[in-house]
VEXDREN-2710 file (C-alpha; in Angstrom, 1 decimal):
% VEXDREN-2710
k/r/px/py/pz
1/UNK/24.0/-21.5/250.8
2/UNK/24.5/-18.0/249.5
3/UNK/22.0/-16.1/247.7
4/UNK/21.7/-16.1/244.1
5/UNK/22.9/-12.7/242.1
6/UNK/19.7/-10.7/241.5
7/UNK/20.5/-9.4/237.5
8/UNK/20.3/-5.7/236.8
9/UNK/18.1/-3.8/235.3
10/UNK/18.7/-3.1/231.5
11/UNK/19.5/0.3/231.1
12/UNK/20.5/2.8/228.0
13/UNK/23.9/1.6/225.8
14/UNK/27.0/3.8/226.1
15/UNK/27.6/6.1/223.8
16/UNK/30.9/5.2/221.0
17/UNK/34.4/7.3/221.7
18/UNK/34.8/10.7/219.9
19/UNK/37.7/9.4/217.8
20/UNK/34.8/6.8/216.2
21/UNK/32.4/9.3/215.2
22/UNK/31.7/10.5/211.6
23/UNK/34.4/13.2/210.1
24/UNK/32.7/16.6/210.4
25/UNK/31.3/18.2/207.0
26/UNK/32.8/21.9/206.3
27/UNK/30.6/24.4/206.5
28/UNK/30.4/27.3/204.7
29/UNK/32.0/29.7/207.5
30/UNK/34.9/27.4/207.6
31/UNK/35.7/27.7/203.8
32/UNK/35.4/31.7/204.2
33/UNK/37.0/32.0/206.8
34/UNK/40.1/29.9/205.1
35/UNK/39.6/32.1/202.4
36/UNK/40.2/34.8/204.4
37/UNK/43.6/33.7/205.9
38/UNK/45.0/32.8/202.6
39/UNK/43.7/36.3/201.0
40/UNK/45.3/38.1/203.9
41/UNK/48.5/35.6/204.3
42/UNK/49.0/37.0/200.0
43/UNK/48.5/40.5/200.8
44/UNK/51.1/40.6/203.4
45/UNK/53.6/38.7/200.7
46/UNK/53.0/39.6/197.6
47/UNK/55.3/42.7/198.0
48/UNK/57.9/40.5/199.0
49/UNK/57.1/37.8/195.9
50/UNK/57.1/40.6/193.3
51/UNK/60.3/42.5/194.1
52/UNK/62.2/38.6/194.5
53/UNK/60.6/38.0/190.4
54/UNK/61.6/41.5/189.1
55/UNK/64.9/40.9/190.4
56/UNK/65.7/37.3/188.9
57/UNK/64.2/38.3/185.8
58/UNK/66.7/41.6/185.8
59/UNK/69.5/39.4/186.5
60/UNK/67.8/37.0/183.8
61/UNK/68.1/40.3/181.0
62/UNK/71.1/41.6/182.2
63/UNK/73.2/38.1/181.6
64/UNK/71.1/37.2/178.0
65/UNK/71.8/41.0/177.0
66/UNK/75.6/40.8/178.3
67/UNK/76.4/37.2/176.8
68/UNK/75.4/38.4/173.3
69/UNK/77.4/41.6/173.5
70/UNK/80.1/40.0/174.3
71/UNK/79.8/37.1/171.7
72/UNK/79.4/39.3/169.4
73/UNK/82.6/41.4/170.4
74/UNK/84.7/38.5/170.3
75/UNK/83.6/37.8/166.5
76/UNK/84.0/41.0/165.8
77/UNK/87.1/41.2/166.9
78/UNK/88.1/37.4/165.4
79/UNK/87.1/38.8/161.9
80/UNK/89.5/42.2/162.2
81/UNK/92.4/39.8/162.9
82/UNK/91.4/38.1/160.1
83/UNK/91.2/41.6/157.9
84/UNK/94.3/42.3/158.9
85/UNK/96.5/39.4/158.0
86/UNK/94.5/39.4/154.4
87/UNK/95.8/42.9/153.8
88/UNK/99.3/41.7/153.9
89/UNK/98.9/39.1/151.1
90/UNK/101.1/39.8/148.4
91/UNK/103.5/41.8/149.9
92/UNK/107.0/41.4/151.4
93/UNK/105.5/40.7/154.8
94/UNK/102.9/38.3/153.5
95/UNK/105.6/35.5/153.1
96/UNK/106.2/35.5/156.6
97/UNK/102.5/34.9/158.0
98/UNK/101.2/31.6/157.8
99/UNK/98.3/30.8/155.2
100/UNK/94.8/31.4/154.5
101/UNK/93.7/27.7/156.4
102/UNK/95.6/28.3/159.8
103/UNK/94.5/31.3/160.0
104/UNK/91.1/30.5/159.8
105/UNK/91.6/27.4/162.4
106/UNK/93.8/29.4/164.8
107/UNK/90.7/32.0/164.4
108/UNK/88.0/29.9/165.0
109/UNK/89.6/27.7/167.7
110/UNK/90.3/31.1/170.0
111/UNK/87.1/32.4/169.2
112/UNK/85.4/29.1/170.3
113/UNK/87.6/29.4/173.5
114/UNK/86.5/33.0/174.2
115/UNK/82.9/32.8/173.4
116/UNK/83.0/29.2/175.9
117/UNK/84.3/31.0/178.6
118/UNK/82.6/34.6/178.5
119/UNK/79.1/32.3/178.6
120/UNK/80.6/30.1/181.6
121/UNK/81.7/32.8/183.1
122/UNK/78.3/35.0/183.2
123/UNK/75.5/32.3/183.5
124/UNK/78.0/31.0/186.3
125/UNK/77.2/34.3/187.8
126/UNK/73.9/35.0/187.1
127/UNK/72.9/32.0/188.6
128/UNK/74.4/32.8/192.0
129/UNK/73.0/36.0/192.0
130/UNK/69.2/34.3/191.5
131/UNK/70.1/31.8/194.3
132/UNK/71.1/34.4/196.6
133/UNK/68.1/36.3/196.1
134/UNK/65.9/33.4/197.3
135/UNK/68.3/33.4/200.8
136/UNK/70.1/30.5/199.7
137/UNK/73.2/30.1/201.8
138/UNK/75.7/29.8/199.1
139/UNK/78.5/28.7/200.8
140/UNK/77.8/25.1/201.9
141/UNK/77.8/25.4/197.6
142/UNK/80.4/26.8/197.1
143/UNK/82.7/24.2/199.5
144/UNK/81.2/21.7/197.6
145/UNK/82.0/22.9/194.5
146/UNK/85.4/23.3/195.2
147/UNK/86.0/19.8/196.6
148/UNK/84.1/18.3/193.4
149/UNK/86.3/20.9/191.2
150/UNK/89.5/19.4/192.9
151/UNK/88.7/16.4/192.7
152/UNK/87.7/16.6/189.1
153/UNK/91.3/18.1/188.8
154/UNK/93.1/15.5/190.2
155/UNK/91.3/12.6/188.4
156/UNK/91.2/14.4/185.0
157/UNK/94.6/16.4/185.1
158/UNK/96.2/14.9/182.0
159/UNK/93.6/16.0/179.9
160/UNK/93.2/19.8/181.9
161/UNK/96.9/19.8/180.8
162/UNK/96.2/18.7/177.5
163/UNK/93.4/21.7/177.2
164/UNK/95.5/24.4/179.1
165/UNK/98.5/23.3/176.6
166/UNK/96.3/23.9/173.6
167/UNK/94.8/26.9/174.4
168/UNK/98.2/28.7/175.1
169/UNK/99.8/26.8/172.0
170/UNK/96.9/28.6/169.9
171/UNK/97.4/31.8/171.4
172/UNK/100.9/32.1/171.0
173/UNK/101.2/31.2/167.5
174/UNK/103.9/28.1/168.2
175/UNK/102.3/26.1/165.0
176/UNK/99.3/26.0/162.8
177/UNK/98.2/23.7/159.9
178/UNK/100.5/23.6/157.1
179/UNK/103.3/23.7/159.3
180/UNK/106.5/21.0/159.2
181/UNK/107.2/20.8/162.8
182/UNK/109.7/18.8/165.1
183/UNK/108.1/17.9/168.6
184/UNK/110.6/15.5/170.1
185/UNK/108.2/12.3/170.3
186/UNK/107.5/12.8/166.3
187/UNK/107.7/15.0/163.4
188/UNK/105.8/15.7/160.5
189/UNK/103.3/18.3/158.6
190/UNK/100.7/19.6/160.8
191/UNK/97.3/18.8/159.5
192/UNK/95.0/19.6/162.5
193/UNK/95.4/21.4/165.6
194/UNK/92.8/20.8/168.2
195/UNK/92.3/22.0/171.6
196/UNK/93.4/18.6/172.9
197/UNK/95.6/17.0/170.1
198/UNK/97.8/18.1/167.4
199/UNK/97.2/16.0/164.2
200/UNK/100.9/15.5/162.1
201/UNK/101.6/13.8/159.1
202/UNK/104.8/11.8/158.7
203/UNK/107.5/11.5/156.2
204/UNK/106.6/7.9/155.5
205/UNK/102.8/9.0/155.5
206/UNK/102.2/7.8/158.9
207/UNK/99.4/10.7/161.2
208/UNK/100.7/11.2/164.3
209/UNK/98.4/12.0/167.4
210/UNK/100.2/14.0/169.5
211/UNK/98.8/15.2/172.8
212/UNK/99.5/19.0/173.6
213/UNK/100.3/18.5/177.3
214/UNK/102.9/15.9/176.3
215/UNK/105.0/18.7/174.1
216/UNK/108.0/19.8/175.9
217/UNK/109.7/21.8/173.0
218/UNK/108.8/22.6/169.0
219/UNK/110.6/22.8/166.1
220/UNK/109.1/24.7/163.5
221/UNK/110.9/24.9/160.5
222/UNK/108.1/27.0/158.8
223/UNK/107.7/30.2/160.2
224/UNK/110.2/32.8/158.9
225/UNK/112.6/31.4/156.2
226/UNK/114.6/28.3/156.0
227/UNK/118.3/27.3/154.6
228/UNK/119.4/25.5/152.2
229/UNK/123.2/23.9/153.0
230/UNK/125.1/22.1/150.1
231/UNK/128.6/20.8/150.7
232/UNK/131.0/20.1/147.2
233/UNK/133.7/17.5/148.3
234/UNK/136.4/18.3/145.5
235/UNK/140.1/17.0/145.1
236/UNK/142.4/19.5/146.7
237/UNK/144.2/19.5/143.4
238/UNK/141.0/21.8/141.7
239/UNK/141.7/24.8/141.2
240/UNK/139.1/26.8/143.8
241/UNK/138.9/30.1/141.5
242/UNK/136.9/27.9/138.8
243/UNK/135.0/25.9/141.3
244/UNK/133.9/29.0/142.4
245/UNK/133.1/30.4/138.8
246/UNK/131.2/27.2/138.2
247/UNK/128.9/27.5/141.1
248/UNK/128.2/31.0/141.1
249/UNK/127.3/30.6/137.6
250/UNK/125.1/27.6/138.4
251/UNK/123.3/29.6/141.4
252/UNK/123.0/32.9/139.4
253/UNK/121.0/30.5/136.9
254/UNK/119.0/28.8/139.2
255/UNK/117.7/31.7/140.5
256/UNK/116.4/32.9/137.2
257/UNK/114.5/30.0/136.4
258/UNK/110.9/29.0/137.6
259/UNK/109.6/28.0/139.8
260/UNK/113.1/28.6/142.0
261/UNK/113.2/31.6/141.5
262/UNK/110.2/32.2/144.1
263/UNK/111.8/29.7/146.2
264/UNK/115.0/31.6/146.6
265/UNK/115.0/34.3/148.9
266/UNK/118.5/35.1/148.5
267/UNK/120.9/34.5/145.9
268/UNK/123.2/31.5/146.7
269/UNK/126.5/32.2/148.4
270/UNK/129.6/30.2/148.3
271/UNK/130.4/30.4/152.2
272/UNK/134.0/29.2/151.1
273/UNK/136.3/26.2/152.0
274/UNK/134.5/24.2/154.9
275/UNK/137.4/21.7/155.2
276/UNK/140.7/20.6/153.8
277/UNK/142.2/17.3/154.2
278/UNK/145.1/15.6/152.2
279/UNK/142.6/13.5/149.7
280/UNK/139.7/16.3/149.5
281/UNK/138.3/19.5/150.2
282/UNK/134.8/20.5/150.8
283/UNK/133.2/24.1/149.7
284/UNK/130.5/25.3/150.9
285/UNK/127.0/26.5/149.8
286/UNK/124.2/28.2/150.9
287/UNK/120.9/30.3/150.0
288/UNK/118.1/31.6/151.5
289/UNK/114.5/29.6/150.9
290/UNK/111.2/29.6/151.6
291/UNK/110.0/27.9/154.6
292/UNK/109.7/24.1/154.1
293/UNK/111.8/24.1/150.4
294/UNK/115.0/23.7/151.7
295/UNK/115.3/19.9/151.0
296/UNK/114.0/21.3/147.5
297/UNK/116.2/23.6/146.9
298/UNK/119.3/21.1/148.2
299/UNK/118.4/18.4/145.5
300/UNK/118.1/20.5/142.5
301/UNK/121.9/22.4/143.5
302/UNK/123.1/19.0/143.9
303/UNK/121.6/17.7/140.3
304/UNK/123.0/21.1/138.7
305/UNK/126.4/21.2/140.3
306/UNK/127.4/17.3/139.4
307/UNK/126.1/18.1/136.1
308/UNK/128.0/21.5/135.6
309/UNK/131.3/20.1/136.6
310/UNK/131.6/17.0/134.8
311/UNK/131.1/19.4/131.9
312/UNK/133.8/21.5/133.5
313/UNK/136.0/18.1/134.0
314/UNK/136.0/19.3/137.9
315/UNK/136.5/15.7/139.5
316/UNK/134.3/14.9/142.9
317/UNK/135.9/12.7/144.9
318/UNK/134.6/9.2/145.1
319/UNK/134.3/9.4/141.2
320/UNK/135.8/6.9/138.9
321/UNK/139.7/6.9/139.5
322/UNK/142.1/8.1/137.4
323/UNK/143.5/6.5/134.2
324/UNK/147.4/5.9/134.2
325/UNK/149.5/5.6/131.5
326/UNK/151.1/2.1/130.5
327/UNK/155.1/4.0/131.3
328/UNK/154.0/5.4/134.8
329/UNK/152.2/2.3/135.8
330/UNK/153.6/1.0/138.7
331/UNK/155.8/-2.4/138.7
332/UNK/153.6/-5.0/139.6
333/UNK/156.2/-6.6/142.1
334/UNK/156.6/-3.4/143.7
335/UNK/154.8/-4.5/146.3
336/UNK/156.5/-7.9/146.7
337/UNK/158.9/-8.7/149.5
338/UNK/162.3/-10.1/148.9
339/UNK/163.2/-13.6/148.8
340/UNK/164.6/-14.2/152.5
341/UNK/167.2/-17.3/152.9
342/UNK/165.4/-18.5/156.2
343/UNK/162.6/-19.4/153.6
344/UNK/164.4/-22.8/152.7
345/UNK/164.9/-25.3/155.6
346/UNK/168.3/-26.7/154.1
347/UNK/169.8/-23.5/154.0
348/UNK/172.9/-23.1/156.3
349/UNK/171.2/-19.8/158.0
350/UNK/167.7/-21.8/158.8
351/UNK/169.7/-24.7/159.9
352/UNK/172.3/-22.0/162.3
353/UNK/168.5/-20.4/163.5
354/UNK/167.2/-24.2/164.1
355/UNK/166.7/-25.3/168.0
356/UNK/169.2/-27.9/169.7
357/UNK/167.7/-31.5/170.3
358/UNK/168.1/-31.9/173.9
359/UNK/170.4/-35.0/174.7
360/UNK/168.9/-38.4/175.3
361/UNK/169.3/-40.4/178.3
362/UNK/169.7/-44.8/178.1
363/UNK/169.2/-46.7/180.8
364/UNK/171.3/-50.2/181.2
END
């Protein structure tokens, strides 16, 4: 039999790892001493920290400063245009220029566009230049701006076409508010223009939205002066010497009479014969309006002229015909044909013209 095992003797318990034992309490040389690296760790930096502050807040000044300047230039420079198309008022050139209300839209809408882009275009910049005095690298920016600006471009280019169309539209003058204007897809008075869409009114009292980018050509018949066109269809038996008398008279009065006489910027002209045919001929006439009265002008030379010459007994073809007397008056059976002799069936001519029966065959 083996032995049994003789037990050991009881000896002291081992100690627990490091890892278990209680966290260590800072001391008060260990909180100077952190002291210390972080006062010395500032001391080295602080140059650094100020110079990077005085510059952002220079570039900070510098934009603010710039941004009013230049706002204020643009007013300033929105209100002269302004002074100088009031001075004209009244005068020969002050027809020509549009009125008080486009100017101040056209104003206002190019002065918003100015002022928009100067600020876009100097924060933009000063806040580049404050990134790139904290050693940002700017480019991986910069890419990614450029893809998100194309891509912006590409899903949004109607309306980028819509805006750039506007913004040249308002520049160049084409149109303004008050305006009657032709643009292909409709025509009417202009009643807002907008950086986007052009607001018309129709002729049947229908608004019109019209989107700049989708105007190919305008029409204005505003700007400058208009014409007014009148053609007189006459019989070519009228004399012409009094038709003419008769309508220069009836311009040379209309011109002296309010309010067409500030409508009339020319005295009307008898261009002369525009056509002669054997049943008529046409003579025309023309004047000189201001923009958008020609239509006005038309109708009150066409209500004056048919009034004048029936008082003149000048006859307009398509009038009432003329009256004949009972002796000229045409026979009746003028117009008749004469009796022909194949008209009766018995007669010895129809029955000469008649066809031949074709002989009959009998069978036995």
């Amino acid at each position: 039999m083996s032995p049994l095992p003789v037990p050991l003797a009881a000896g002291p318990s081992p100690s627990p790892p490091p890892s278990q034992t209680a966290p260590s309490v800072p001391t008060l040389q260990d909180a100077q001493q952190s002291a210390t690296n972080a006062a010395g760790w500032v001391e080295e930096n602080w140059s650094t920290w100020l110079a990077i502050g005085l510059q952002v807040l220079l570039i900070v000044v510098v934009a603010v400063v710039l941004r009013v300047v230049v706002r204020r230039a643009i007013t300033k420079l929105i209100e002269r245009m302004n002074r100088t198309a009031q001075s004209v008022d009244g005068t020969a050139i002050g027809g020509l220029l549009v009125n008080v209300e486009r100017r101040r839209q056209r104003s206002q809408a190019i002065g918003s566009v100015l002022r928009s882009v100067a600020s876009f275009v100097i924060l933009g910049t000063a806040a580049l230049m404050i990134l790139s005095t904290f050693k940002i690298n700017l480019a991986p920016l910069l890419a990614s701006a450029g893809v998100a600006g194309v891509a912006i471009g590409f899903g949004a280019r109607n309306l980028v076409t819509d805006f750039l169309s506007g913004v040249f539209m308002i520049l160049e003058d084409q149109y303004g508010v008050g305006d009657s204007i032709d643009v292909g897809v409709a025509s009417g008075e202009v009643i807002e223009v907008g950086l986007r869409v052009t607001k018309l009114r129709g002729d049947n009292g229908a608004i019109w939205y019209v989107r700049n980018g989708e105007v190919k050509r305008v029409g204005n018949l505003s700007q400058g002066w208009a014409t007014a066109g009148v053609d007189v269809t006459v019989r070519p038996s009228e004399d012409l010497d009094h038709v003419k008398a008769v309508l220069t008279e009836v311009g040379e009065a209309m011109s002296k009479e309010e309010p067409w006489n500030e409508m009339l910027w020319g005295p009307v002209e008898i261009l002369g014969l525009d056509s002669v045919l054997l049943d008529s001929m046409v003579v025309r006439v023309s004047a000189k309006t201001m923009p958008g009265k020609s239509l006005t002008i038309e109708r009150e030379l066409r209500w004056r002229i048919k009034r004048r010459f029936d008082q003149e007994g000048i006859r307009i073809v398509g009038g009432l015909p003329l009256q004949q007397d009972e002796e000229s008056a045409a026979d009746p059976t003028a117009g008749m044909a004469a009796p022909s002799a194949f008209a009766s069936t018995t007669s010895p001519q129809a029955v000469a013209a008649s066809p031949i029966a074709p002989p009959t065959s009998t069978t036995k």
